[in-house]
N, CA, C and O atoms as a Tripos MOL2 file, in Angstrom:
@<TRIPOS>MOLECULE
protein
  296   295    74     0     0
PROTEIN
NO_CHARGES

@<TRIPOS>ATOM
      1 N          19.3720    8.0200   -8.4960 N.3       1 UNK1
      2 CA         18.8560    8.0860   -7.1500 C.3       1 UNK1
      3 C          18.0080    6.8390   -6.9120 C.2       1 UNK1
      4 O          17.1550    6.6730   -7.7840 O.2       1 UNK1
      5 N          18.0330    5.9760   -6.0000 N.am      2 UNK2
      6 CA         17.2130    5.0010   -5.3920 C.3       2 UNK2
      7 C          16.2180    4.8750   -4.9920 C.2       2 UNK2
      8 O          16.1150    5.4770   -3.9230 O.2       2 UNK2
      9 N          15.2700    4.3400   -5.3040 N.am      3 UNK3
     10 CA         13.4580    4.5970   -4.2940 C.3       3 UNK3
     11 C          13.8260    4.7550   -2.6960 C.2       3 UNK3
     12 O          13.0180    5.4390   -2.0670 O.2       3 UNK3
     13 N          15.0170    4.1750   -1.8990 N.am      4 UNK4
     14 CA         14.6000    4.6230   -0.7540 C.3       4 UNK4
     15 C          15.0950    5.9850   -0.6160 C.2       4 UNK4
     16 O          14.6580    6.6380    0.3320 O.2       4 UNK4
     17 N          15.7530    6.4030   -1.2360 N.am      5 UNK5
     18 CA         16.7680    7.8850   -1.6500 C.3       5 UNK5
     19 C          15.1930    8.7580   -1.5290 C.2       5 UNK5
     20 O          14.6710    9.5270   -0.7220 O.2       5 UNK5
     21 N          14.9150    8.2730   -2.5320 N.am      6 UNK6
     22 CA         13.7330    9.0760   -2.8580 C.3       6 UNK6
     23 C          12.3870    9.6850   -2.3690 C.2       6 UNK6
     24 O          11.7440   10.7110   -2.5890 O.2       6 UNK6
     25 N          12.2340    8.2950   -1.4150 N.am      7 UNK7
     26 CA         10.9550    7.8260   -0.4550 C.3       7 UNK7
     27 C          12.1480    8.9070    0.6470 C.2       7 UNK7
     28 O          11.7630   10.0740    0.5810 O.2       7 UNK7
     29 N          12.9890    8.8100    1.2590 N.am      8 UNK8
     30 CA         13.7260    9.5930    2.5190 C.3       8 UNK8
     31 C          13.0160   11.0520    2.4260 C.2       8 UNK8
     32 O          12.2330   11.6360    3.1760 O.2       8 UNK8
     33 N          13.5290   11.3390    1.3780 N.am      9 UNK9
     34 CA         13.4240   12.9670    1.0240 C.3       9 UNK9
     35 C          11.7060   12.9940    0.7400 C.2       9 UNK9
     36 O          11.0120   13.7600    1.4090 O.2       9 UNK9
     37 N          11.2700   12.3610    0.0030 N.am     10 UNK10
     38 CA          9.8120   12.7420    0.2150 C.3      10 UNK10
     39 C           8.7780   12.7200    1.4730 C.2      10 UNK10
     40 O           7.6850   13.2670    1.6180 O.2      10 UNK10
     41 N           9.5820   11.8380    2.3690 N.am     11 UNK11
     42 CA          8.6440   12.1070    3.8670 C.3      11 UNK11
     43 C           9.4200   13.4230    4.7130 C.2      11 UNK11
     44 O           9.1220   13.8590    5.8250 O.2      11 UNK11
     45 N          10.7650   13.9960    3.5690 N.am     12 UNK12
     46 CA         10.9640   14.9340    4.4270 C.3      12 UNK12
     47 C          10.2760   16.1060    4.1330 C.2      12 UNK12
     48 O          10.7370   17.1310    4.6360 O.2      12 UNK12
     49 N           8.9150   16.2380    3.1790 N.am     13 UNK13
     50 CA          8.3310   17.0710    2.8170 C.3      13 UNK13
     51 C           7.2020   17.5260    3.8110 C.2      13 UNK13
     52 O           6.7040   16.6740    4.5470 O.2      13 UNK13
     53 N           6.7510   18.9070    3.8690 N.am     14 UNK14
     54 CA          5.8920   18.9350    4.6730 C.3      14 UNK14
     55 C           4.5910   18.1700    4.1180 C.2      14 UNK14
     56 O           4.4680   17.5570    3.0580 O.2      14 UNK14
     57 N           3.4990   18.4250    5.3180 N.am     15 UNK15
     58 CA          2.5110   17.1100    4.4850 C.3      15 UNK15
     59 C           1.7130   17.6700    3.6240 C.2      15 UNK15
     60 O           1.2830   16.7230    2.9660 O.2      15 UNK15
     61 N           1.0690   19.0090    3.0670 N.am     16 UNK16
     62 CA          0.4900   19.0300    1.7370 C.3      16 UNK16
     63 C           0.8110   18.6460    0.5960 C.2      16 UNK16
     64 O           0.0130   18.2180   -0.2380 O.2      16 UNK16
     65 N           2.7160   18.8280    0.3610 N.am     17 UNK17
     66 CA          3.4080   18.4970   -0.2890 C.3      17 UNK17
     67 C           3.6810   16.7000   -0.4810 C.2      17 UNK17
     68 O           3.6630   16.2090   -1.6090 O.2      17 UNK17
     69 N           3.9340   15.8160    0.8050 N.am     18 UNK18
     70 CA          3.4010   14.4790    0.6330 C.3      18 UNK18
     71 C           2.3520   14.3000   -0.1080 C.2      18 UNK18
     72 O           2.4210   13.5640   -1.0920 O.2      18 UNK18
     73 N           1.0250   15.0400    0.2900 N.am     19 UNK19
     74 CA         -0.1990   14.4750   -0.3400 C.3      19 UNK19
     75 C          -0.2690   15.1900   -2.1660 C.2      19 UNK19
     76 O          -0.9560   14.7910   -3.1070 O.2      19 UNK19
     77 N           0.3960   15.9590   -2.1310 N.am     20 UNK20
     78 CA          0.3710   16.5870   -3.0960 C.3      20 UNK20
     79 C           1.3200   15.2370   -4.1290 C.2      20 UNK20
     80 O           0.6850   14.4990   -4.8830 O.2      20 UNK20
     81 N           2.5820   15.1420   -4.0050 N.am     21 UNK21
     82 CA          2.8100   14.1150   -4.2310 C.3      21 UNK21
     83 C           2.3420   12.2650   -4.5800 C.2      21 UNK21
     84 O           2.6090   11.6490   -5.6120 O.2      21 UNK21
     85 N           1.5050   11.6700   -3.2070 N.am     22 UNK22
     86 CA          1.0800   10.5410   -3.4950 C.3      22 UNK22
     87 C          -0.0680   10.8480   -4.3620 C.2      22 UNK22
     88 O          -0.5430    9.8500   -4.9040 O.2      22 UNK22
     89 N          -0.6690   12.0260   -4.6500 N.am     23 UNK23
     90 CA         -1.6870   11.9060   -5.4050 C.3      23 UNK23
     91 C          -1.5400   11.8140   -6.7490 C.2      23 UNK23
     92 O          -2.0900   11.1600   -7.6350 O.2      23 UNK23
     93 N          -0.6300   12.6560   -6.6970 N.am     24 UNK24
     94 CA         -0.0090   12.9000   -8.6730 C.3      24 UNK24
     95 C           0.5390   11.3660   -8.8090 C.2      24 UNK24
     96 O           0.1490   10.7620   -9.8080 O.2      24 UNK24
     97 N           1.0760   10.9370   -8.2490 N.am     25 UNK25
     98 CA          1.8630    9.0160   -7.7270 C.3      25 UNK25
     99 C           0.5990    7.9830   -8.4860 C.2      25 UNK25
    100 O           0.5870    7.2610   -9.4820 O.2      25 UNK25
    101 N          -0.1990    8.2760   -7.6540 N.am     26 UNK26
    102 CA         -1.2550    7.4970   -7.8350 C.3      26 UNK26
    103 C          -2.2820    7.5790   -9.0450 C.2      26 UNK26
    104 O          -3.0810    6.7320   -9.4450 O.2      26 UNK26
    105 N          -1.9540    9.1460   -9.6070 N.am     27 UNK27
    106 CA         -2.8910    9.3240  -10.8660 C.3      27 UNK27
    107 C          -2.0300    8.5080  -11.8920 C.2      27 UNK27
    108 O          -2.5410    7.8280  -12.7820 O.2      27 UNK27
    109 N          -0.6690    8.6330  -11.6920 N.am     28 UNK28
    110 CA         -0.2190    8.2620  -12.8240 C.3      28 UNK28
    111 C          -0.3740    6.4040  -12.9510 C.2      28 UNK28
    112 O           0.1970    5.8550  -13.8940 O.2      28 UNK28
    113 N          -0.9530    5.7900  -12.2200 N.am     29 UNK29
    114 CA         -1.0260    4.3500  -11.9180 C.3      29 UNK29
    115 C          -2.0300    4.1540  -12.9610 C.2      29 UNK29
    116 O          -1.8890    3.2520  -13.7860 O.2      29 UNK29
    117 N          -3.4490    5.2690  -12.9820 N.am     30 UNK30
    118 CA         -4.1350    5.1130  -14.4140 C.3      30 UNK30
    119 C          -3.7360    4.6240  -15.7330 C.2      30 UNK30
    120 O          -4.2690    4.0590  -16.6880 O.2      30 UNK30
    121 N          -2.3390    5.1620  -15.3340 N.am     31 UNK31
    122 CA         -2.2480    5.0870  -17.0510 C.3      31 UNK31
    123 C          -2.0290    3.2940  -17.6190 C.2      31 UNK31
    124 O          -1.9410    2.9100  -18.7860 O.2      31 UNK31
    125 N          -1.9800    2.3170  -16.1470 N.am     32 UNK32
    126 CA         -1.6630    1.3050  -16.6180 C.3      32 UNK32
    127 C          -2.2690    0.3960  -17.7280 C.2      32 UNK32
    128 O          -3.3330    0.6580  -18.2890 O.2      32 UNK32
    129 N          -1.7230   -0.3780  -17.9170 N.am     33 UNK33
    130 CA         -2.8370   -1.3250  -18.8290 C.3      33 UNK33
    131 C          -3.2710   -2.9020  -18.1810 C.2      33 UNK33
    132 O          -2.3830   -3.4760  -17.5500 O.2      33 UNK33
    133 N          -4.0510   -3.3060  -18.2670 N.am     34 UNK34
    134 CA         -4.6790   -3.7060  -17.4170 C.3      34 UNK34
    135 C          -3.9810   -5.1120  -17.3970 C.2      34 UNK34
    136 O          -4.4380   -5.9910  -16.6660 O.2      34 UNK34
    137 N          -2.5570   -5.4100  -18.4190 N.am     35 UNK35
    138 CA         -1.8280   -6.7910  -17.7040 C.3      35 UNK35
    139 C          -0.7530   -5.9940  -16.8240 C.2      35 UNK35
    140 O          -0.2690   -6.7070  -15.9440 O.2      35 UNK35
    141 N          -0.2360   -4.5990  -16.8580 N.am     36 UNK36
    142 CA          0.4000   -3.8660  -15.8220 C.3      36 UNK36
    143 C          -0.3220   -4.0550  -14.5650 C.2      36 UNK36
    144 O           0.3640   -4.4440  -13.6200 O.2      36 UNK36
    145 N          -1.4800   -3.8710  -14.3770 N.am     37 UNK37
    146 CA         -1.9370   -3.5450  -13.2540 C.3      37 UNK37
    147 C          -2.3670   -4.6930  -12.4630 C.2      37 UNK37
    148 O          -2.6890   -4.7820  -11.2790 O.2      37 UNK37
    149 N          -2.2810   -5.7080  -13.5750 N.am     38 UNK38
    150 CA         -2.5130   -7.1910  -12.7840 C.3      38 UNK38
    151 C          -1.3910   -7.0110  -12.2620 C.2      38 UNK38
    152 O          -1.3020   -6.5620  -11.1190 O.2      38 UNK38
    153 N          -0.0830   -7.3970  -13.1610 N.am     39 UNK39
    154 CA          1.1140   -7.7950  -12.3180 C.3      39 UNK39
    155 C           1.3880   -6.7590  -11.2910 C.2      39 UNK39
    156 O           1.7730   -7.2410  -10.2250 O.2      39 UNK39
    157 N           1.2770   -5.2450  -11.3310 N.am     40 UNK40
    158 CA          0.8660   -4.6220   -9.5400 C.3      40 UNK40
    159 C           0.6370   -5.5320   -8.6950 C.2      40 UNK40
    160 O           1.4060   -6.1620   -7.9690 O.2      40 UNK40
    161 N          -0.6940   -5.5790   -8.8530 N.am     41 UNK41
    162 CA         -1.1900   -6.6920   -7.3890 C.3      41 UNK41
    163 C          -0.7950   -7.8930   -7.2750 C.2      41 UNK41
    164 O          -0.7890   -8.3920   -6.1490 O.2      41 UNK41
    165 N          -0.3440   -8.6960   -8.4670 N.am     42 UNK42
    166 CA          0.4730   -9.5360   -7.9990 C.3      42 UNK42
    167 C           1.7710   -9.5350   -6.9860 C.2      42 UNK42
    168 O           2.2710  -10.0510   -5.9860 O.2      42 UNK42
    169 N           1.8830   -8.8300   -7.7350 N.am     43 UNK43
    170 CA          3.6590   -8.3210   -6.8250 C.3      43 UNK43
    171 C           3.1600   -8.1450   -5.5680 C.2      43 UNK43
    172 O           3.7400   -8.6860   -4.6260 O.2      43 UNK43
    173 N           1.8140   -7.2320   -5.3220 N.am     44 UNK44
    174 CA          1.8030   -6.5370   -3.7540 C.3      44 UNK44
    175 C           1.4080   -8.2460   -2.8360 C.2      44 UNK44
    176 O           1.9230   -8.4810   -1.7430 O.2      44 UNK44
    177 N           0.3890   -9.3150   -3.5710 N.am     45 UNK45
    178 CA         -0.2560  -10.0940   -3.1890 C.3      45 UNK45
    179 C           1.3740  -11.0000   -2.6750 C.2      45 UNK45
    180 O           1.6400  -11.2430   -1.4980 O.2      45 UNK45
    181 N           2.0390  -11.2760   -3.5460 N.am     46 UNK46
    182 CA          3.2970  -11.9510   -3.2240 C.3      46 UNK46
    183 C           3.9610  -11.5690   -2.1080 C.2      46 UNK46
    184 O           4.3310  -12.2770   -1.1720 O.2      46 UNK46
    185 N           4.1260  -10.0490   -2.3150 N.am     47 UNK47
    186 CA          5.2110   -9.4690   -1.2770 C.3      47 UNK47
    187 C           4.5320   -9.4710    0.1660 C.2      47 UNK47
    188 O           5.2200   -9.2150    1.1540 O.2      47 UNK47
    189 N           3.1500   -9.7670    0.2770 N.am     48 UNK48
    190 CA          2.4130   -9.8320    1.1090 C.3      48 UNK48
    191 C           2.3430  -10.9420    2.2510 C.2      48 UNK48
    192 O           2.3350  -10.8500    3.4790 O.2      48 UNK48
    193 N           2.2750  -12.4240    1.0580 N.am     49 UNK49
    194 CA          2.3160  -13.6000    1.6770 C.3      49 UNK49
    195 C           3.7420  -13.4300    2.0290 C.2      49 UNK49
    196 O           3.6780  -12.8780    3.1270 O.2      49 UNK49
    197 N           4.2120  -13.4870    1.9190 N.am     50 UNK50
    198 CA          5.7570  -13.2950    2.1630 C.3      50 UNK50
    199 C           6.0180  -12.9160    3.4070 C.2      50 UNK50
    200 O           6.7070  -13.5750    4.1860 O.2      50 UNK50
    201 N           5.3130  -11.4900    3.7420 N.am     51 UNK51
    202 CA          5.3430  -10.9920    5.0570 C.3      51 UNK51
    203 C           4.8010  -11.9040    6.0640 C.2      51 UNK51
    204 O           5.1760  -11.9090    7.2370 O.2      51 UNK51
    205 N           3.9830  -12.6130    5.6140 N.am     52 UNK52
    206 CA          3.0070  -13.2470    6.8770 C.3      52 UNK52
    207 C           3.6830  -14.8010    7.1830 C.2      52 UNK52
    208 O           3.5640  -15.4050    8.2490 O.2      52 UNK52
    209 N           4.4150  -15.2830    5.9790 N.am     53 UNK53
    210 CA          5.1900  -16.5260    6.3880 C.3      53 UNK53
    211 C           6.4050  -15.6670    6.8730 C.2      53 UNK53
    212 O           6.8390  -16.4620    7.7060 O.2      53 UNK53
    213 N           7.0540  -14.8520    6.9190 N.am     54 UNK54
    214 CA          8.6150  -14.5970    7.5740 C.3      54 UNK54
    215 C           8.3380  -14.2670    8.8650 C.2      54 UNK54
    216 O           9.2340  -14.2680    9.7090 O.2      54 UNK54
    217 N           6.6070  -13.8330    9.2670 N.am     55 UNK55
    218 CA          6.4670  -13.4980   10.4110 C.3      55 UNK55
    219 C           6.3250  -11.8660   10.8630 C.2      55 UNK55
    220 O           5.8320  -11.4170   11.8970 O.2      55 UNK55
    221 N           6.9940  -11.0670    9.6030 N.am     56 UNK56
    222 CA          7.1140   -9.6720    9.2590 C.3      56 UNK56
    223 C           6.1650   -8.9420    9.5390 C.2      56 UNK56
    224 O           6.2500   -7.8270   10.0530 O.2      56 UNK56
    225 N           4.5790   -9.8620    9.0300 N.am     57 UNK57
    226 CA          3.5420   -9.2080    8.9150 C.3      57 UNK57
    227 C           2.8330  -10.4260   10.1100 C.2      57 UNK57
    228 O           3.2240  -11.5910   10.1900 O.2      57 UNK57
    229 N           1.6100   -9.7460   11.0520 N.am     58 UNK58
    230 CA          0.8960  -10.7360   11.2960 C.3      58 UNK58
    231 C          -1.0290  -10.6490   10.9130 C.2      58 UNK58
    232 O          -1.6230   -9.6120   11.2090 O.2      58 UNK58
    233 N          -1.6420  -11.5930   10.3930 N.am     59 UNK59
    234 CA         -2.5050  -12.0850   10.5180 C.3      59 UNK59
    235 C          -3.4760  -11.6800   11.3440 C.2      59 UNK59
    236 O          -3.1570  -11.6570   12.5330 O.2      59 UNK59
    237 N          -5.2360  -11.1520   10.9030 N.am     60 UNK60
    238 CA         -5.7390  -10.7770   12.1900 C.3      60 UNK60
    239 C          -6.7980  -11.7350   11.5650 C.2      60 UNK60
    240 O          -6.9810  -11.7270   10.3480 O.2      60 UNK60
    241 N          -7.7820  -12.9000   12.7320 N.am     61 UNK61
    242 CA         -8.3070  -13.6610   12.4400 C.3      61 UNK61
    243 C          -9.9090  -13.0570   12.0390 C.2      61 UNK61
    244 O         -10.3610  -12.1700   12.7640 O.2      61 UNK61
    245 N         -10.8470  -13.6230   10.7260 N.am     62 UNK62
    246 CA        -11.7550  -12.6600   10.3440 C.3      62 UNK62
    247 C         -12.6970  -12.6140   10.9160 C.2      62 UNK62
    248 O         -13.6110  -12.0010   10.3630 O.2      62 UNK62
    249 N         -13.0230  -13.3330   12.5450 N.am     63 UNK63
    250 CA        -13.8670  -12.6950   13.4000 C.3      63 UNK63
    251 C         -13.2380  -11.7470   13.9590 C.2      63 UNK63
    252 O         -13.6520  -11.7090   15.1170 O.2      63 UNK63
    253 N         -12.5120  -10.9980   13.8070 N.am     64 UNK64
    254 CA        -11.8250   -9.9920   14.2570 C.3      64 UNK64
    255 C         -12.1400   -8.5670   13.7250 C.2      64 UNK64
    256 O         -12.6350   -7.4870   14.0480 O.2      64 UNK64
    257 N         -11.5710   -9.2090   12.7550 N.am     65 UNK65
    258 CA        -12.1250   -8.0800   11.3430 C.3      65 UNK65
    259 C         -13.8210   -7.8300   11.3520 C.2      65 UNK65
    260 O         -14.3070   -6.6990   11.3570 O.2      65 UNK65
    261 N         -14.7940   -9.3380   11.3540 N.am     66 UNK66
    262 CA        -15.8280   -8.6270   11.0580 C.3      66 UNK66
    263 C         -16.0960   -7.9430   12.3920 C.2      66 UNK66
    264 O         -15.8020   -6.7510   12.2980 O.2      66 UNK66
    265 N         -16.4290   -8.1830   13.2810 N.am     67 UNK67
    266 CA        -16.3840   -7.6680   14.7480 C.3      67 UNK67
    267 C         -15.8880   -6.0120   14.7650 C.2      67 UNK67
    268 O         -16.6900   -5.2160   15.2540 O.2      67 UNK67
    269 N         -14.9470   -5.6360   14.3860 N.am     68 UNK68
    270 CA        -14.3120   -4.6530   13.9750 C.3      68 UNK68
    271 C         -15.1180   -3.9710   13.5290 C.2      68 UNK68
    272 O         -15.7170   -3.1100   14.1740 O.2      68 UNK68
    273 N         -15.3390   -4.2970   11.9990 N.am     69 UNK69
    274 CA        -16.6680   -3.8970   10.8140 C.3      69 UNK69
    275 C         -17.5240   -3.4700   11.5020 C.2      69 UNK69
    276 O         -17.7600   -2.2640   11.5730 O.2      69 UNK69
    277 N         -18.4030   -4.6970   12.3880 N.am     70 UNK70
    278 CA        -19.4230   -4.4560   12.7560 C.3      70 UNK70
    279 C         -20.1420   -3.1550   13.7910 C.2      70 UNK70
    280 O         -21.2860   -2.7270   13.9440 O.2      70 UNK70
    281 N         -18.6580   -2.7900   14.4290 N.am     71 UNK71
    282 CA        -18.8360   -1.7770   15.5240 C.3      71 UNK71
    283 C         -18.4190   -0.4330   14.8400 C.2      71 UNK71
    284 O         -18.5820    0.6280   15.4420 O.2      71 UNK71
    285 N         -17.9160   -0.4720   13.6680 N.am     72 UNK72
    286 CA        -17.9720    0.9760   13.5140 C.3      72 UNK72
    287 C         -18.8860    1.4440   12.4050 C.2      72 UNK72
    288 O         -19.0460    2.6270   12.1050 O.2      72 UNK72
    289 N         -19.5710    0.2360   11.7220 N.am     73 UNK73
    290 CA        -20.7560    0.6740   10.7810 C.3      73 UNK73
    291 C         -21.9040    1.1780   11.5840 C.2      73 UNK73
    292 O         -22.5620    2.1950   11.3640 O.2      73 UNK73
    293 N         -22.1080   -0.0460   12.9530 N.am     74 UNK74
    294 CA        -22.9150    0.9870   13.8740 C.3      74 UNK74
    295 C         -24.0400   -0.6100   13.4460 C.2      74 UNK74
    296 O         -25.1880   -0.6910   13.8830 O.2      74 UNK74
@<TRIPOS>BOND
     1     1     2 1
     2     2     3 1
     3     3     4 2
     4     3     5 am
     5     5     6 1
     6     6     7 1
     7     7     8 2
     8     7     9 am
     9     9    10 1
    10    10    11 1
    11    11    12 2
    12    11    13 am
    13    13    14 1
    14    14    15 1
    15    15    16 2
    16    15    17 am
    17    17    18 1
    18    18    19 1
    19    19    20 2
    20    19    21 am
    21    21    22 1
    22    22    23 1
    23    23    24 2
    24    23    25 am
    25    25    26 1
    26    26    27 1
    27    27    28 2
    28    27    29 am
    29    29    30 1
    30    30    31 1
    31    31    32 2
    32    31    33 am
    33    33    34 1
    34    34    35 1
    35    35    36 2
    36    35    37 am
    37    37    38 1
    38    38    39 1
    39    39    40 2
    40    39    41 am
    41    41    42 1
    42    42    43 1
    43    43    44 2
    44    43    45 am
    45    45    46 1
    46    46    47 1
    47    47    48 2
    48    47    49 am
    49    49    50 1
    50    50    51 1
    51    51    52 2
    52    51    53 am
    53    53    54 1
    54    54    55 1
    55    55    56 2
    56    55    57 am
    57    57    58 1
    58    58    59 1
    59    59    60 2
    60    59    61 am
    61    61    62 1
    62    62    63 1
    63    63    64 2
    64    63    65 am
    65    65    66 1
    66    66    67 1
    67    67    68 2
    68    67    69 am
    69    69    70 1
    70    70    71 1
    71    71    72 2
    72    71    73 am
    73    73    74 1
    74    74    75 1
    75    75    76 2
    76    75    77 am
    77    77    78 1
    78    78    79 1
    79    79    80 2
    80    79    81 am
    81    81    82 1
    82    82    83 1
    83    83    84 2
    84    83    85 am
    85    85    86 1
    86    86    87 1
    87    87    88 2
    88    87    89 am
    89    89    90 1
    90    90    91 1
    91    91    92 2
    92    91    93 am
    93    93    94 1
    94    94    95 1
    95    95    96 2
    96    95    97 am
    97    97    98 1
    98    98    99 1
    99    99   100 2
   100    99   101 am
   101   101   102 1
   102   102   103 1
   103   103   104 2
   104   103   105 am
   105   105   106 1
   106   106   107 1
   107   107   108 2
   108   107   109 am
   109   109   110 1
   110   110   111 1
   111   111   112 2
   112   111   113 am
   113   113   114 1
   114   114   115 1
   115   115   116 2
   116   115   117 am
   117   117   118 1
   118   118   119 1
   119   119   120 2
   120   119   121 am
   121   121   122 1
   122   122   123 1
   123   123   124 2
   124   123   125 am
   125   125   126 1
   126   126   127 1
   127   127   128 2
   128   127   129 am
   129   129   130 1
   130   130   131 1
   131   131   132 2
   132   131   133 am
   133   133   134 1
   134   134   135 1
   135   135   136 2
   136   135   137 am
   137   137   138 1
   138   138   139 1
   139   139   140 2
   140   139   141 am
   141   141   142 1
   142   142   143 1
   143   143   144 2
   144   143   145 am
   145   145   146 1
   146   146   147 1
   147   147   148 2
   148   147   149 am
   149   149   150 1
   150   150   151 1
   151   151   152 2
   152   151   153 am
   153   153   154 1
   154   154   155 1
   155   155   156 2
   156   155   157 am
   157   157   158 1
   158   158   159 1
   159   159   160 2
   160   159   161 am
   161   161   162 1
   162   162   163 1
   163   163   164 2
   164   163   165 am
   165   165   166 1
   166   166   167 1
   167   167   168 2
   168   167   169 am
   169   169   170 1
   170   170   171 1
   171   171   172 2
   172   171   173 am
   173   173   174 1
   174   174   175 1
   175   175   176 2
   176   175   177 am
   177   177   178 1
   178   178   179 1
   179   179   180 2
   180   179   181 am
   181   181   182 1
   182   182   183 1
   183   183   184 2
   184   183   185 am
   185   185   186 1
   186   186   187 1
   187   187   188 2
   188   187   189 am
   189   189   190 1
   190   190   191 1
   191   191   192 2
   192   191   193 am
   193   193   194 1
   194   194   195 1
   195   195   196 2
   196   195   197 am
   197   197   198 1
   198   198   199 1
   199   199   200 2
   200   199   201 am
   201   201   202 1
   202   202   203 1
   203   203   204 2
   204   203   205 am
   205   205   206 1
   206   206   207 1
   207   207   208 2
   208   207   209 am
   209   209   210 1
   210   210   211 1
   211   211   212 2
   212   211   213 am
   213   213   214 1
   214   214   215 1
   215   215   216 2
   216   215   217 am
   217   217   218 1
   218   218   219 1
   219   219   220 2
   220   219   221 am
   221   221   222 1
   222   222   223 1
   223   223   224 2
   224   223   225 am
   225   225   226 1
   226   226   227 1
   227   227   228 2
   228   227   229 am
   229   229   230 1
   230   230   231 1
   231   231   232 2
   232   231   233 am
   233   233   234 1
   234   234   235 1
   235   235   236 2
   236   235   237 am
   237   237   238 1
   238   238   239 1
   239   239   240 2
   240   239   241 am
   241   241   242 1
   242   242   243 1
   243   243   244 2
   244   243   245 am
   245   245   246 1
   246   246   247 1
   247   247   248 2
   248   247   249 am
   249   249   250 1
   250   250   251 1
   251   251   252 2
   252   251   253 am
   253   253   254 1
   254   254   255 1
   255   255   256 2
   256   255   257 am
   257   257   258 1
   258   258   259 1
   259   259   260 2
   260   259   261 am
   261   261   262 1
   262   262   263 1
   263   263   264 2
   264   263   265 am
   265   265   266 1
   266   266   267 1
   267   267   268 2
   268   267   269 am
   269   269   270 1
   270   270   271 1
   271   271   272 2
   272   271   273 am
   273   273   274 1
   274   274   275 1
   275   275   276 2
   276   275   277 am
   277   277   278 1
   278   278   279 1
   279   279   280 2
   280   279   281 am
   281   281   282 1
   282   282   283 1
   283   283   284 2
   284   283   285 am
   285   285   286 1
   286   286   287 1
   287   287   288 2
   288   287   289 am
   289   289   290 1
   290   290   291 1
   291   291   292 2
   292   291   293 am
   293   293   294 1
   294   294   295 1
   295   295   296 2
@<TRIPOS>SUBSTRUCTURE
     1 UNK1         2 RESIDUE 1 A UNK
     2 UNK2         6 RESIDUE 1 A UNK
     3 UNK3        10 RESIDUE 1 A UNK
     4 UNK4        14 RESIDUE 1 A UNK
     5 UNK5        18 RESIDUE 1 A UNK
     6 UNK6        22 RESIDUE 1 A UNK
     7 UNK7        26 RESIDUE 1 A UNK
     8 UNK8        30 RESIDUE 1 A UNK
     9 UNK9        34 RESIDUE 1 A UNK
    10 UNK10       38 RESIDUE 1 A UNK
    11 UNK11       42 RESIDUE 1 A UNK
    12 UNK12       46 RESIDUE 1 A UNK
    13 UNK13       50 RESIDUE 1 A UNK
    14 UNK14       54 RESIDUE 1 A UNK
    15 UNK15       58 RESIDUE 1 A UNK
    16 UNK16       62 RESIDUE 1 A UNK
    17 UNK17       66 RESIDUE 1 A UNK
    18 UNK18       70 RESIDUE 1 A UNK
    19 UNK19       74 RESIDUE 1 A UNK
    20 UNK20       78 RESIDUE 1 A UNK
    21 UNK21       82 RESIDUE 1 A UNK
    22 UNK22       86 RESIDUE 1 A UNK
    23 UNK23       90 RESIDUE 1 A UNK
    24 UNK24       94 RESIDUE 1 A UNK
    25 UNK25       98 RESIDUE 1 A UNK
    26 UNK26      102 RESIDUE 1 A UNK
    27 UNK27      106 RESIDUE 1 A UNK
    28 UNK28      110 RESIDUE 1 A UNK
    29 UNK29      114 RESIDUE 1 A UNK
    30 UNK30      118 RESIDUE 1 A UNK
    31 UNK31      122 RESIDUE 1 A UNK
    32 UNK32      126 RESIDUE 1 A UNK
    33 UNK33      130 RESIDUE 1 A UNK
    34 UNK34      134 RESIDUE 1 A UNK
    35 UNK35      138 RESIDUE 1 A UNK
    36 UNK36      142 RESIDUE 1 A UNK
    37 UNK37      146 RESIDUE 1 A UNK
    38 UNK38      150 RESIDUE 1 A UNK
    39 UNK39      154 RESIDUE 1 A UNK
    40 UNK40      158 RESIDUE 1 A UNK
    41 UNK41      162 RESIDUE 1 A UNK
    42 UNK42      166 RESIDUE 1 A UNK
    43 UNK43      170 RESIDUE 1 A UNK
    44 UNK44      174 RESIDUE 1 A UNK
    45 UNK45      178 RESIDUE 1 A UNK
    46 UNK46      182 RESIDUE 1 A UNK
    47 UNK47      186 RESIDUE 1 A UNK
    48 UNK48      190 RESIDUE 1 A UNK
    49 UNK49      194 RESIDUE 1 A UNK
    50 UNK50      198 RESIDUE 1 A UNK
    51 UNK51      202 RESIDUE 1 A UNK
    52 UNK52      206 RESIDUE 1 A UNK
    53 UNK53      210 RESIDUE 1 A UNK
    54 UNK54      214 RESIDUE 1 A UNK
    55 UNK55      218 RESIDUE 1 A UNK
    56 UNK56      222 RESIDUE 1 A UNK
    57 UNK57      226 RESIDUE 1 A UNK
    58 UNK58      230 RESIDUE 1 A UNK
    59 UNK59      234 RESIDUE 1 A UNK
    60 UNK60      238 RESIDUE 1 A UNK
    61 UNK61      242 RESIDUE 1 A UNK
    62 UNK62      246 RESIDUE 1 A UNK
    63 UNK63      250 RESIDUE 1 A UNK
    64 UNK64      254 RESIDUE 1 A UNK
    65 UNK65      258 RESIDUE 1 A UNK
    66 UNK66      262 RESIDUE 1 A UNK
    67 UNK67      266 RESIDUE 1 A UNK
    68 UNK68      270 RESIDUE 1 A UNK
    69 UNK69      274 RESIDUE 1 A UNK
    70 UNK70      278 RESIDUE 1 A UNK
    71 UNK71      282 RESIDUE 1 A UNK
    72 UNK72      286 RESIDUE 1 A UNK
    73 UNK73      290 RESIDUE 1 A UNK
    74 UNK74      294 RESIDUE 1 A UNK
């Protein structure tokens, strides 16, 4: 079966069962070791820039962001 096979049928779950799911997902990410978990974020950091040069993803400029920050910390 394929991750998107997989990912299909799991959003066809109701949502306790999603969360029930990404959580057990995510515990098991513990178990990495810590050159696993580098190359994680590498991968996500890559697949990331990636998005923002193809245009996929866009960019929000960081007076934006802090501005953002700033109004909902209060």
């Amino acid at each position: 079966m394929s991750k998107e096979q997989v990912l299909e049928q799991a959003l066809g779950l109701d949502y306790e069962d999603r969360a029930d799911l990404a959580r057990r997902l995510l515990d098991g990410l513990e178990d990495l070791s810590p050159e696993e978990y580098e190359q994680a974020w590498l991968e996500v950091a890559v697949r990331r820039a990636e998005e923002l040069r193809s245009g996929k993803a866009k960019g929000i400029p960081v007076e934006e962001v802090l501005r953002d920050a700033g109004s909902r910390l209060g």
